[in-house]
N, C-alpha and C positions, 0 to 999 in steps of 0.2 A: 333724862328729865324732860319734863314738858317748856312749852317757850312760856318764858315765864310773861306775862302782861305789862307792858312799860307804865310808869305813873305818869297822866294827865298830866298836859303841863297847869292845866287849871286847879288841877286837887294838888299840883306840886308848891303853886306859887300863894294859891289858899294857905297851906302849911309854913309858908317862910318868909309871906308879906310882912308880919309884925320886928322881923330880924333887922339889924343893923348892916348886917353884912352876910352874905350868902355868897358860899365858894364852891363854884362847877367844876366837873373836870372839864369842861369844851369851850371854848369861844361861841356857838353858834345857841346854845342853850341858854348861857347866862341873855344875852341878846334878847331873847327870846323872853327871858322871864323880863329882863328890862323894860320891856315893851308893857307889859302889863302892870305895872307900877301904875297905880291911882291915887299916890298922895307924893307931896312933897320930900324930896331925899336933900339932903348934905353930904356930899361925896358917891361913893359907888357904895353903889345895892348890891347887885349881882354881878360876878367878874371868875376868874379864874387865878388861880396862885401866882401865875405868871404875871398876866397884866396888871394883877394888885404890887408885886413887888416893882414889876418895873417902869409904873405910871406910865404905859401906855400899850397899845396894841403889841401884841407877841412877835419878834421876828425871828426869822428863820437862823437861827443860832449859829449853827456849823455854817454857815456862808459868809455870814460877818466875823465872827472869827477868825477863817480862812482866807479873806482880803487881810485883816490885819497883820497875819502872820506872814502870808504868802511871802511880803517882797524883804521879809525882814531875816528869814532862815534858811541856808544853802541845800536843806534836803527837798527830794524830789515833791511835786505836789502831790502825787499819790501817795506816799509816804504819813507828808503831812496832813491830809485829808482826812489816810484811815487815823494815824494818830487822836485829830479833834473827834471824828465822832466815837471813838473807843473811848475816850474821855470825859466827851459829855454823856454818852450813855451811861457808865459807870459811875457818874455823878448825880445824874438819875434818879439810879438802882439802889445805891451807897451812900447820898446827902452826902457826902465830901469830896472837893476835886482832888485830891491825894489819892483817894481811893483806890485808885487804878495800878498805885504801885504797891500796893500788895499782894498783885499776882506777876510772879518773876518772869511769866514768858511776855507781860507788855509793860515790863518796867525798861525803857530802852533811852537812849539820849532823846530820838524824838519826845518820846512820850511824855519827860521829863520837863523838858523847853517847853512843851503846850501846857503842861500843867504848871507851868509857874507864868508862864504868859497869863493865863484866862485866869488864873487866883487874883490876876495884880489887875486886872480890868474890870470894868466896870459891865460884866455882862449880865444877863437876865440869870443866869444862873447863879453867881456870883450875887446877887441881888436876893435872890431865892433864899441862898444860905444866910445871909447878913437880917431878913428880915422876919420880923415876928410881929405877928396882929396885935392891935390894942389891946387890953386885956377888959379894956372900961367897954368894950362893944359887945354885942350879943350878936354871938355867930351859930348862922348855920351850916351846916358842909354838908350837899347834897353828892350823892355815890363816891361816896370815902374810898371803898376798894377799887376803886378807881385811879384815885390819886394815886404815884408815885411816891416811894421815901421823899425825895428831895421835895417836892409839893407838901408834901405833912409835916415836915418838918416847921413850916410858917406857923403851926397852927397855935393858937393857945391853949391853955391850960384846960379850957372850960367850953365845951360846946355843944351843940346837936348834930347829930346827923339823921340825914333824913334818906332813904332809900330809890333808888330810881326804879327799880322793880319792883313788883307785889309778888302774893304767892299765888293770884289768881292765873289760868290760865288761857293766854291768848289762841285765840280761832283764826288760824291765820286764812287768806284766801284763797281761791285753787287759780293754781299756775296755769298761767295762758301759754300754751305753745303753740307756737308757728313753725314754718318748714325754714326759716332763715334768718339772720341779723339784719339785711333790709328789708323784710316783713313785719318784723318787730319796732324798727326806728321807723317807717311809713305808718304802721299804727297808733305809735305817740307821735308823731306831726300832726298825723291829720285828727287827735281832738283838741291840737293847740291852735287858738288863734294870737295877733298879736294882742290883744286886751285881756287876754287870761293868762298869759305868760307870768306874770308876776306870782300867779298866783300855782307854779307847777316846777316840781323839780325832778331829776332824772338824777338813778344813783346807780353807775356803773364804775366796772375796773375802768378806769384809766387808759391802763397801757393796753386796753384790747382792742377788737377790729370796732366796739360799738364807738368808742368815743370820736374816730374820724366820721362815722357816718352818721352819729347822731346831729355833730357838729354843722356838717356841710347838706345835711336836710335843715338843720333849722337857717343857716344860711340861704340857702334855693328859696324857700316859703317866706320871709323875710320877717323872720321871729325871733326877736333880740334874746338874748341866751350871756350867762357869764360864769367865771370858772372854769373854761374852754381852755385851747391854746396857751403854753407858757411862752417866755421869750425865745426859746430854741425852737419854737416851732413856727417861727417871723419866716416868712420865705427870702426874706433879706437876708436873715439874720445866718441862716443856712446857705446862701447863693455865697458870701462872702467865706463863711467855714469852710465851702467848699474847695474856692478860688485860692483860695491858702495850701489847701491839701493838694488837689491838682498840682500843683507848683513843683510838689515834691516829687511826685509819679517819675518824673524823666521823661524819655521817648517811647515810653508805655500808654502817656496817656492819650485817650482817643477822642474825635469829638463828641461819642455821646458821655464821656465825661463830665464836658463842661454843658451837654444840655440844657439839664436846670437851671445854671448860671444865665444860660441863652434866653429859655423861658421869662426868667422872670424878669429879665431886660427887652420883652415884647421883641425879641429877634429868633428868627429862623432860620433854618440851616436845611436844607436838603436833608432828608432820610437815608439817600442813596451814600452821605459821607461820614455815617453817622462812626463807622468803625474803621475810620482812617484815623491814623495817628496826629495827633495836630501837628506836629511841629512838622510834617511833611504837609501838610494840607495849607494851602492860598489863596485863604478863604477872606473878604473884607469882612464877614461880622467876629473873625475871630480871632483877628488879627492883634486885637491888645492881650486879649487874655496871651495868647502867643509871647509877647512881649513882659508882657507880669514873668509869666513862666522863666522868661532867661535873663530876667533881672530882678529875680524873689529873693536875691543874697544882698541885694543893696539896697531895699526897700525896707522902710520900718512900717510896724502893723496900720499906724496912723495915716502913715501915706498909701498906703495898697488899700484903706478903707475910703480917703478922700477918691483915687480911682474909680473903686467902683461907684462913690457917688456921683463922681462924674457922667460916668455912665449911667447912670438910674435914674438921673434930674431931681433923685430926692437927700435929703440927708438923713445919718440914721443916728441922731444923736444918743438916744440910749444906746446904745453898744459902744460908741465913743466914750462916754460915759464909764462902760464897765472897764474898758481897755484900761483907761486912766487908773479905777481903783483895781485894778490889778498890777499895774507898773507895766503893763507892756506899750500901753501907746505909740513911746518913744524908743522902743527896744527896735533893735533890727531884727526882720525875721527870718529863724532858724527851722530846721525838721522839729526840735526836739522842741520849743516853744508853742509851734502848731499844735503841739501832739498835746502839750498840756493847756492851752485853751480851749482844745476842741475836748478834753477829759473835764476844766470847769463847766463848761456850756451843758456840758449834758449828764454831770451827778449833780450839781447845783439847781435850784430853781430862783432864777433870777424874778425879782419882782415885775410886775407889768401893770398898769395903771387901766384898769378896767371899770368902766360902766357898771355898775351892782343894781341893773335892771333886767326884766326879763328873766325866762327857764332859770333856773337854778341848775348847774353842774356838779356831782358831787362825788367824788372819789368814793369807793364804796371801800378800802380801806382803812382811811383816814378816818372817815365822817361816822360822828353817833349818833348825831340828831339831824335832823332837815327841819324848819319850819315854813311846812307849804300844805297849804290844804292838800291838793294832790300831786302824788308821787308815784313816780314808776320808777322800779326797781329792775334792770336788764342784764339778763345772761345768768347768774344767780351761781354761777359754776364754780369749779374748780379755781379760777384766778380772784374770786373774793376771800380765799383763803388765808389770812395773812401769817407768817413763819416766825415764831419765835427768835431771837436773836440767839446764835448760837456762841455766848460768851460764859465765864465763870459767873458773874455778876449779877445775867437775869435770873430767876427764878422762872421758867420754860414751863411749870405749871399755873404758877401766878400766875404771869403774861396770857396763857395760854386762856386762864377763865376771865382776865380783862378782853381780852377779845371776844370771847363768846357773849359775855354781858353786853359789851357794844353792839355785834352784829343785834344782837336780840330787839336791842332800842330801836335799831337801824331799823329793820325791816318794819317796824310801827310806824316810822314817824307819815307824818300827814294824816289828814281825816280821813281822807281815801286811798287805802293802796293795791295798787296794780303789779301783779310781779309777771313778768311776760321772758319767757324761756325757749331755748332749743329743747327738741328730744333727744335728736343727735345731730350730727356735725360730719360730713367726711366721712356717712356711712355706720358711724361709732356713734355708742351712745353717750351726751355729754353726763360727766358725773356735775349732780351738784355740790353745792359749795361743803366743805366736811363738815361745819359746823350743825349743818342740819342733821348728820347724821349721832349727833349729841345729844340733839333735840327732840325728836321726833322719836315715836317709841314704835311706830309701823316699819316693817324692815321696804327696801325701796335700794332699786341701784339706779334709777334715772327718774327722772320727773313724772311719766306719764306711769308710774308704780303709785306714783301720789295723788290726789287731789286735783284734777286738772281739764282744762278744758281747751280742747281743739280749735285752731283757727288758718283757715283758705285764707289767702291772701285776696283781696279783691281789690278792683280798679275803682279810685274815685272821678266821677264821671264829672264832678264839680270842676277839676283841675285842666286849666288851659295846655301843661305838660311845657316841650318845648314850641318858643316860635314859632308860625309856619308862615312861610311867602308861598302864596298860592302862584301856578304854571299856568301858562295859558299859551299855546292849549294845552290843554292836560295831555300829560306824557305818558305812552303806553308803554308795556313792555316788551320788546319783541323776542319772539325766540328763539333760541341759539339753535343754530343747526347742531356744530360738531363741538367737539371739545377734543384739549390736548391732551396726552397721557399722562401730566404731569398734574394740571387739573381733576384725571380720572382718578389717580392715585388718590387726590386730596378729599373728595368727593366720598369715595368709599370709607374711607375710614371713616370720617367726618362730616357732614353737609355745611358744617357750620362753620368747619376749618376752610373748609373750598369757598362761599363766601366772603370770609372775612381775608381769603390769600386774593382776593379779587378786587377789595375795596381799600387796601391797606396797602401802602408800599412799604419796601422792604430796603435797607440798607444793604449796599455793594457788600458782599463777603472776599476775603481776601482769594477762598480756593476758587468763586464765581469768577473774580478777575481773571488768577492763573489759568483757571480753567479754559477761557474763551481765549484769548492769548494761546495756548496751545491751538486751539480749534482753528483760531485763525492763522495759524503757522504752516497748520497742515495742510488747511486749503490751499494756501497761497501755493506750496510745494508740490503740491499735485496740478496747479497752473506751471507754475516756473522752478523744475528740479533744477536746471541750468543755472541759478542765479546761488544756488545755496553752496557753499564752498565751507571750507573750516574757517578761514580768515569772518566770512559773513555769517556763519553761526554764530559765531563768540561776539560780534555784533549786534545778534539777534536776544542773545543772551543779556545784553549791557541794556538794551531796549527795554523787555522784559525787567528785568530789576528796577529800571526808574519806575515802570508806570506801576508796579505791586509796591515799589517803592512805600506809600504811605500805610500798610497794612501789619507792616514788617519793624521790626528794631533794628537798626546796624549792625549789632552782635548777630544778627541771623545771616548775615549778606551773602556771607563765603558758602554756608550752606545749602543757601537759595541757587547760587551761582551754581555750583554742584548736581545739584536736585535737576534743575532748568539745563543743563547741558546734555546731560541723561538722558532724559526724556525727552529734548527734542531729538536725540541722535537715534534712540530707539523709534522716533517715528520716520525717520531717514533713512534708517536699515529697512523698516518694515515696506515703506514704499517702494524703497528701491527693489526690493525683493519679489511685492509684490503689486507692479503698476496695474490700476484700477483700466477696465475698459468698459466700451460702453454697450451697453444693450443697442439691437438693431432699431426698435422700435420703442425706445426711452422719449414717452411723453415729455411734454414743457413743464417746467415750475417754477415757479412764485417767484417773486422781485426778491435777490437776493438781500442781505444785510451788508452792512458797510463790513468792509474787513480791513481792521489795524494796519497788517502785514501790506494790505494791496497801498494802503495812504502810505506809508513810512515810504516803499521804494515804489511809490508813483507808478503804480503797473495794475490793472483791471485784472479782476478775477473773473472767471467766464465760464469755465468749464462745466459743461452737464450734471459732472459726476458728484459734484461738492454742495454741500450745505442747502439739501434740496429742500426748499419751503412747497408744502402739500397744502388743502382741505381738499375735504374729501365729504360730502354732504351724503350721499349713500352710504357711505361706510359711519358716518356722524364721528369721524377723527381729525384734526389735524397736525399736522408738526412738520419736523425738519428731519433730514437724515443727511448725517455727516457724510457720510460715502457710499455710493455706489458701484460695488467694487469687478464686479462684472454682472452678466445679463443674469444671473440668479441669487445675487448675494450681493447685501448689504453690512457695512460696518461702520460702529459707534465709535468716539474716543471718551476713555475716561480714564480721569486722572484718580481716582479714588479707587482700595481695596480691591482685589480679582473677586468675582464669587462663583462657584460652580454652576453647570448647566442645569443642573437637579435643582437648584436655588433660582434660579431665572426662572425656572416651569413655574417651580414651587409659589413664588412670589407672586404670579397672574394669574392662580387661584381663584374662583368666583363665587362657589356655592360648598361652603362660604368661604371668606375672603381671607387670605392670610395676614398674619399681624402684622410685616414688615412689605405692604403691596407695591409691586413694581408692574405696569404692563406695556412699558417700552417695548418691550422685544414682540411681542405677542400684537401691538396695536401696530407696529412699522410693518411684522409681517403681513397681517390683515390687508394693509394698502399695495405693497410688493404683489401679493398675489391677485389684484384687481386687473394688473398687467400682464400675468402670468399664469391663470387661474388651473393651471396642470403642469407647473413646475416645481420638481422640488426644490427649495429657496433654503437661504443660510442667514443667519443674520451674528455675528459677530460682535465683542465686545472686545474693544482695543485696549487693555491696562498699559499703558505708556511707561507707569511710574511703579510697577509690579515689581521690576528685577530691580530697581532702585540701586539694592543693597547687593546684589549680586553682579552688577555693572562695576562696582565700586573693587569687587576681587576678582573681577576678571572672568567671572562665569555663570553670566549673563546668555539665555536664548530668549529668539524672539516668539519662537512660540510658546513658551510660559507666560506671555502676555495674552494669549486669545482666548474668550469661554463663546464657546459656537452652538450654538441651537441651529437644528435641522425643522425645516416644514415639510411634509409626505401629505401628496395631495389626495391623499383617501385616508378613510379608518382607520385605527388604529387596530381590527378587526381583520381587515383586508389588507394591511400592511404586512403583520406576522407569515403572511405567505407569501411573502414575496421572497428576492433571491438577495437581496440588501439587509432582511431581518437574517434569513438563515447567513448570512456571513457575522452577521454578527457572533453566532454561535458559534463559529468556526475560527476567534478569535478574544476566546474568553476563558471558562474553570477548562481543566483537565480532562475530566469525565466528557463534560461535556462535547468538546472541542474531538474527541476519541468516536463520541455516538456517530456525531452527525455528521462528521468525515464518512464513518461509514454506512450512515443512512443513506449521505446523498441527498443534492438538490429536491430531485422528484419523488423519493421518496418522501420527506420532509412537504412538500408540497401537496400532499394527496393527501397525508394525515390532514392537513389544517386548513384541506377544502371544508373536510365532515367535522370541524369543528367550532365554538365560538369561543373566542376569548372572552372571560370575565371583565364585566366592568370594575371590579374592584384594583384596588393597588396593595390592596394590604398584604402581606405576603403570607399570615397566617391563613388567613380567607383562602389565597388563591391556592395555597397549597391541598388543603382542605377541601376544593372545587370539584364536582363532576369533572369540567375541563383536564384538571389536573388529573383524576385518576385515569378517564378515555382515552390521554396522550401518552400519559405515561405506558400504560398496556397496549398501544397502538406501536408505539417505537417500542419494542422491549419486542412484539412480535416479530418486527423486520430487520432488527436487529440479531448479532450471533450472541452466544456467550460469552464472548474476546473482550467483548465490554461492560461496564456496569450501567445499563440503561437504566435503570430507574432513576438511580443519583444523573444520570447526563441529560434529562429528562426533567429533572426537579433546577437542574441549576439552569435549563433551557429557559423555563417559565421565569424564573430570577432573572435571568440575563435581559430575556423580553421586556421585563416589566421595567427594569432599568433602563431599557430604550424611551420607555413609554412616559417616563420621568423625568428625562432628559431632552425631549422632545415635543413638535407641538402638530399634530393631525388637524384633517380638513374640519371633523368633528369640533377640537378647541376652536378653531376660527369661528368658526360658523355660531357656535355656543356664544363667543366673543362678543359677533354683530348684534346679536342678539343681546346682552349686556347689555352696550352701549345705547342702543337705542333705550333701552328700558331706563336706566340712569340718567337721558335725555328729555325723557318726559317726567324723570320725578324733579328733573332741575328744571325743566319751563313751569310745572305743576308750583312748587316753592318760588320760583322769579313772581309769577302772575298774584302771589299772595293767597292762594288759597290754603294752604298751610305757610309752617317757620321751618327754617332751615333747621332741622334737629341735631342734636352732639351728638348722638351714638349715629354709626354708620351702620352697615348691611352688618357689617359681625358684630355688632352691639357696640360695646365700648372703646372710644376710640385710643388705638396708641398714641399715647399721650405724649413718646418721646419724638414722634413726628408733628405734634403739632407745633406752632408758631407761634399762635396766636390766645392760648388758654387765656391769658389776664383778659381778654375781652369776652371770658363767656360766662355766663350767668345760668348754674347747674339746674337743671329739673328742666322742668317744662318751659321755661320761660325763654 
C-alpha cells in the first residue's frame, strides 16, 4: 500500500472546531489543535482520554505505581516491575484490570497484589475505567483506531469520528544521504540558528548514536534544544550510581574505575595509574572514594550521597528526592539494593524539569505528530522499527497497523520535511526502517534503491572551530631523523595509530611493570652475579610483588610468587651458563636508564653489555639492546609467548607487510652489523617464562627458551654455496642427508657456482623452477644409483629455502635501510602537514587488534 497523506492539521480542526469536545490519541496533536481555537471554550476542547479522565497532564504510570508499591511488597523489584507493566498493558488491551488473570501463566501472587493494589487507587487507569463522557456534549474522536480498548471505553454512546489519514497519496521526499552520523547531525546544525530553533524539530531513535551527537552539537553552537537527556543521563547522577557499584567490585576495582567519578569532580589522576587496583594505589584525589569502598556496609544511601556532595560543592536534590520516594534514603547500603536502584534508574524515566524552548527532540518511536514547520527526520533505519509486545493480550496485527498509521503521520509532520540517512554503516548496507517496506510498492534493500540524493560533507568556513592561542614565534616542525622499531611497527600498520601512540599517554600495564622488573634484574646480574644468592632471590622476589603489587588481587600472590621465582632462576641459569663478553671494539652508548635493582641495593650498573641505548641517524633507527652477549650476538628478554624463527623472518616482511609486524630483530641486526659489516651475527630471543610449566615438573631446559635468527653477510644467492648451507643438508630428510654425503662439499659447490637460486619462497614455484630441474639433473649425474637423487635434491631446495625463512641476508638489510628511510620521509612528509596521517597503512587495512587508539579515529578520509 502506498503512504497514505496525513490530514492537515488545518482541514483537521476546520472539521472539529464546532465540537464540544475532540479526543486525540497523542498529547502533542490535541496541543496543537488547541492552539488554534478562535473562540471562547468552557473546559477542554481538545485533550486525550487520559488527561480528560485524569484532569491533568498524563504520567508515566508504571513508575508511580512502582514507588507506591515498591516499599510496601517483599518481592524483588524485577518481579514487581514485570508484574505492573503486564498489568497495565493488559488493562490496556482488555478495559479491566482483572483482566490479566485470565491467562494462568501470569495469574501469580505478584500478579494478583498489583491488581488489587492499582484497582484500589486512584490511578489514570483506574480513572479511565470509572469514567464516561457527558452524553449532553457533542464529541468528536479523531483516529479511533488508534485508541486502545481501555481509551474507548470512555467514550459515549453517540459520536463522530473523524480520520487522521485520507486516501490520497503522499509524495514523500528523496532521502539525503551522507557518508556518516556526524555528516548528517553537522548538516542540521548548521541550518539551525538560535532564533529559529523554536521553530525546528529533529525525530530520531533515541537509544542510537544520533541522539548523543545531535545533543552535544546543538550544545557546542549554543542552540537551546529539549526532550534531550533524561535524569539517568545527569553525569551526577551517574558519578554517584557508580560510586555505589565500585564499592562492591572488591580489590578488583581499578582506578580507571572510578575515572568518571574523578571527571566529574574536575580531578585527575595520572594515565600512567589508570589500571592499578585502588585499594593498592596512595593516591590523595582517591583517597575517600578508597574510604567509601571499605565502609559501604555502614553507610546509608543518604549519607554516601551527602559525600559526594561534599565533594562536588553542589547538592543534588532531585535524586534525594527520588531515594526518599523510594524508601531507600535511610536504608543502609547493601550489593542487592545497589543492584535494584541502579535496575529503577535505568527502566524507569524519572521526570526532569526542562525548558520547553528551543529544537524540539522527538523519540521516533513514541511520537505521531511534531508540530514544527521544520523537521528532520535521522537515520530512518532498522531501530525506528518498533516490536509488537509479545503477550496473549496484544493483538500483534492490531498493534502492528497502529504503528504503521503513526509512523505514516510521523514522517509528514512539519511543513517542511528533511529525511537525511546512511547508505551504509561499517561497510554494510543500512536497512531501512520495515515499515517502509509495507509502504512503498518499488522493491529496494537500502536507501540509495530509492529516491535520493547524494551529499560530500563540506567544511563551514563561517565557523570559528576550536579556540586558538596564537605562538610566537611560530613553531616549526622539525624532522625526525630515526625512529624506534616499536614506532616502525605502529607506523606500518597504521599512520594514524603511530600518531596518536605519540600524542596520547598510555597507562602502566601490569606485564609493562613485570616486564622491566625482570629487565632490570638481569642487568643488575650481569653487573653483580656475586650478590644474587637464594636467600636474596626470594628477597628479590618479595620486592617484585610489592611494586606489581597494585596490578594484581591477593588471591593471585602465591602464583605471582611462583611465576616470579621461575623466571628469574631461568635467567640465572642462562647467564650463568652463558656469561655475556665483550666485543674488542664495542662502541659507547647512550645515558643509561635508572634501574630498580641498581636503587634497591645501592650498587651502579655500568657494564657495556647491558641495556644498550643507540640512534643511529644513517641507519634512521633507534633503541636499546638488552645484551650484548658476545662480539657477534645479541639478546632480547621476553616474558611473553616463544615464537619460532620462521615467525620473526615472517613478521619484518615489507613488500607487503605482514598482519602481525614485528621488526626488532631485523632493526637491532641492521645497527649490530654497522660495527661488523662482514660478520655473521645472531640475535636471540630470551622467553624467560617459556618452561613456566615445565620448571613446575621438573623438566624444564634452558634452551626451549631461545628462538635465534642468523644474519650471513652476503645473498642469499651466494650463501647456498657456501659450506654452512651444504651442512645444513647434511643434517636434515634422509634422502637428502644420503645425496650429499655423497656428493661432497666440492661437488655440491660447483653445481651451485652455474646456478641461481630463485627469488621465490613458494615452494610449488621453486619446485617447478629451471633452478630446480638443472640441480636436480646436475646432482643425479654425480651422484651413483645407491641414492635416490632426485627426492635428495628436491628436499635440498626445501631445506634451503627453510634456511632462507628462518634467516636474514645482507639483501633483507639492505632492502630494510631502504624501508626505513622511505617511511622517514612519509612521516616528516605527514609531520610538515602536507598531507594527514592516514588509517590504512602500506598493506591497507590496519590490524585492528594491535591498535590502541581506534575510539579516536574517525573512518574515511577524514
Amino acid at each position: 500500500m502506498p503512504i497514505q497523506r496525513a490530514r492537515s492539521l488545518a482541514d483537521l480542526y476546520t472539521s472539529v472546531a464546532d465540537y464540544d469536545l475532540v479526543l486525540v490519541p497523542e498529547a502533542p496533536l490535541a496541543s496543537a489543535l488547541n492552539r488554534r481555537l478562535d473562540r471562547p471554550q468552557f473546559g477542554t476542547f481538545a485533550t486525550t482520554p487520559r488527561r480528560l479522565a485524569a484532569g491533568r497532564r498524563e504520567q508515566a504510570e508504571d513508575r508511580t505505581a512502582f514507588l507506591e508499591l515498591a516499599d510496601t511488597v517483599d518481592d524483588s523489584w524485577k518481579a514487581l516491575s514485570y508484574a505492573i507493566g503486564n498489568v497495565l498493558q493488559c488493562w490496556e488491551h482488555h478495559g479491566q484490570a482483572a483482566g490479566i488473570l485470565e491467562y494462568p501463566t501470569y495469574d501469580d501472587p505478584v500478579t494478583r497484589t498489583v491488581v488489587d493494589r492499582l484497582a484500589a487507587r486512584q490511578s489514570t487507569s483506574q480513572q479511565l475505567t470509572e469514567f464516561t463522557v457527558d452524553a449532553d456534549q457533542s464529541v468528536a474522536v479523531v483516529g479511533l483506531p488508534e485508541f486502545t480498548e481501555l481509551e474507548r471505553s470512555i467514550l459515549p454512546a453517540e459520536y463522530d469520528t473523524y480520520p487522521l489519514l485520507t486516501d490520497d497519496t503522499f509524495d514523500y521526499p528523496a532521502f539525503n544521504i551522507f557518508r556518516s552520523p556526524s555528516a548528517i547531525v553537522d548538516a542540521v546544525v548548521d541550518t539551525i540558528d538560535e532564533e529559529s530553533a523554536d521553530n525546528v524539530a529533529v525525530v530520531l531513535d533515541s537509544s542510537s548514536q544520533y541522539s548523543p551527537l545531535v545533543e552535544s552539537a546543538l550544545e557546542a553552537a549554543d542552540i537551546p534544544y529539549y526532550g534531550g537527556p533524561g535524569f539517568i543521563d545527569d553525569l551526577d547522577v551517574r558519578a554517584v550510581l557508580r560510586l555505589l557499584r565500585v564499592a562492591y567490585r572488591g580489590s578488583e576495582t581499578t582506578v580507571s574505575d572510578i575515572a568518571p567519578i574523578l571527571s566529574r569532580l574536575g580531578t585527575d589522576v595520572d594515565i600512567e595509574h589508570s589500571e592499578k587496583r585502588l585499594a593498592a594505589t596512595d593516591l590523595p584525589a582517591t583517597a575517600w572514594i578508597t574510604e567509601v569502598c571499605e565502609t559501604i556496609g555502614d553507610r546509608t544511601f543518604g549519607s554516601l550521597l551527602t559525600a559526594y556532595e561534599s565533594k562536588a560543592g553542589r547538592t543534588l536534590d532531585r535524586l534525594r528526592d527520588e531515594l526518599e520516594s523510594l524508601g531507600l534514603h535511610d536504608t543502609v547500603v547493601t550489593e542487592s539494593r545497589v543492584s535494584d536502584l541502579a535496575f529503577y534508574l535505568d527502566f524507569y524515566e524519572v521526570p526532569v524539569d526542562r525548558e520547553n524552548e528551543g529544537v524540539l527532540l522527538a523519540d521516533a518511536k513514541s511520537a505521531g505528530y511534531v508540530d514544527r514547520q521544520a523537521v528532520f527526520f535521522l537515520g530512518l533505519d532498522e531501530g525506528w522499527t518498533n516490536s509488537a509486545p509479545q503477550r496473549p493480550w496484544v493483538d500483534t496485527e492490531a498493534q502492528f497497523d497502529r504503528y504503521i498509521r503513526r509512523f505514516q503521520r510521523l514522517i509528514q509532520s512539519g511543513s517542511d520535511q528533511y529525511y537525511l540517512v546512511e547508505d551504509t554503516a561499517g561497510g554494510q548496507p543500512v536497512t531501512p526502517c520495515l515499515y517502509f517496506e509495507e509502504l512503498l510498492e518499488e522493491p529496494f534493500e537500502r536507501f540509495s534503491d530509492l529516491e535520493s540524493v547524494r551529499y560530500e560533507r563540506t567544511v563551514d568556513g563561517d565557523r570559528d572551530g576550536f579556540a586558538k592561542t596564537a605562538v610566537e614565534p611560530p613553531v616549526e616542525s622539525a624532522p625526525i631523523e630515526t625512529i624506534s622499531q616499536t614506532s616502525l611497527n605502529n607506523f606500518v600498520n597504521s599512520p594514524r595509530e603511530y600518531l596518536f601512540s605519540r600524542l596520547v599517554d598510555s597507562p602502566d600495564k601490569d606485564y609493562f611493570r613485570e616486564g622491566n622488573l625482570f629487565h632490570d634484574f638481569a642487568e643488575f646480574y650481569v653487573n653483580y652475579p656475586e650478590i644474587i644468592d637464594t636467600d636474596t632471590l626470594s628477597e628479590v622476589v618479595d620486592v617484585m610483588l610489592e611494586e606489581a603489587k597494585p596490578f594484581y588481587p591477593e588471591t593471585d600472590r602465591m602464583l605471582r610468587r611462583r611465576q616470579y621465582r621461575i623466571g628469574l632462576e631461568t635467567i640465572v641459569e642462562y647467564l650463568d651458563a652463558n656469561p655475556p663478553t665483550a666485543p674488542a671494539d664495542l662502541p659507547p652508548a647512550g645515558e643509561p636508564d635508572e634501574n630498580f635493582f641498581a636503587s634497591y641495593f645501592d650498587r651502579p650498573v655500568d657494564s657495556p653489555l647491558t641495556e644498550r641505548q643507540f640512534t643511529n641517524p644513517d641507519l634512521g633507527i633507534n633503541g636499546k639492546i638488552d645484551l650484548v652477549e658476545g662480539p657477534t650476538a645479541l639478546l632480547d628478554y621476553k616474558s611473553g609467548s616463544k615464537k619460532s624463527a620462521y615467525d620473526v623472518c615472517k613478521q619484518a616482511a615489507m613488500d607487503p607487510p605482514n598482519d602481525t609486524i614485528n621488526y626488532q630483530a631485523i632493526a637491532y641486526l641492521a645497527q649490530f652489523r654497522t660495527h661488523q659489516p662482514n660478520a655473521e651475527l645472531s640475535f636471540s630471543f630470551f622467553h624467560f617464562l617459556e618452561t613456566l610449566d615445565d620448571a613446575i615438573t621438573g623438566d624444564a631446559a634452558v634452551d626451549d627458551t631461545l628462538t635465534i635468527v642468523s644474519y650471513y653477510p652476503q645473498s642469499f644467492d651466494e650463501f647456498v654455496g657456501t659450506r654452512p648451507a651444504y651442512e645444513v643438508l647434511l643434517d636434515g630428510y634422509k634422502d637428502c642427508v644420503a645425496t650429499f654425503e655423497e656428493l661432497g662439499f666440492g661437488g655440491y659447490s660447483d653445481i651451485m657456482t652455474d646456478l641461481t637460486f630463485p627469488d621465490t619462497t613458494e615452494r610449488s614455484a621453486l619446485r617447478e623452477s629451471d633452478f630446480a630441474d638443472r640441480f636436480a639433473k646436475a646432482v643425479h649425474q654425480e651422484t651413483s644409483d645407491d641414492v635416490d637423487a632426485e627426492k635428495g635434491a628436491d628436499q635440498a631446495i626445501r631445506a634451503l629455502n627453510g634456511v632462507r625463512k628462518r634467516n636474514f641476508f645482507k639483501d633483507d638489510l639492505d632492502q630494510f635501510e631502504e624501508f626505513v628511510a622511505d617511511r622517514l620521509t612519509e612521516i616528516n612528509r605527514y609531520r610538515a602537514g602536507e598531507e594527514r596521517f592516514p588509517i590504512e597503512g602500506l598493506g591497507g587495512e590496519p590490524n585492528y587488534r594491535r591498535i590502541d587508539h581506534r575510539d579516536m579515529f574517525l573512518e574515511g578520509s577524514r
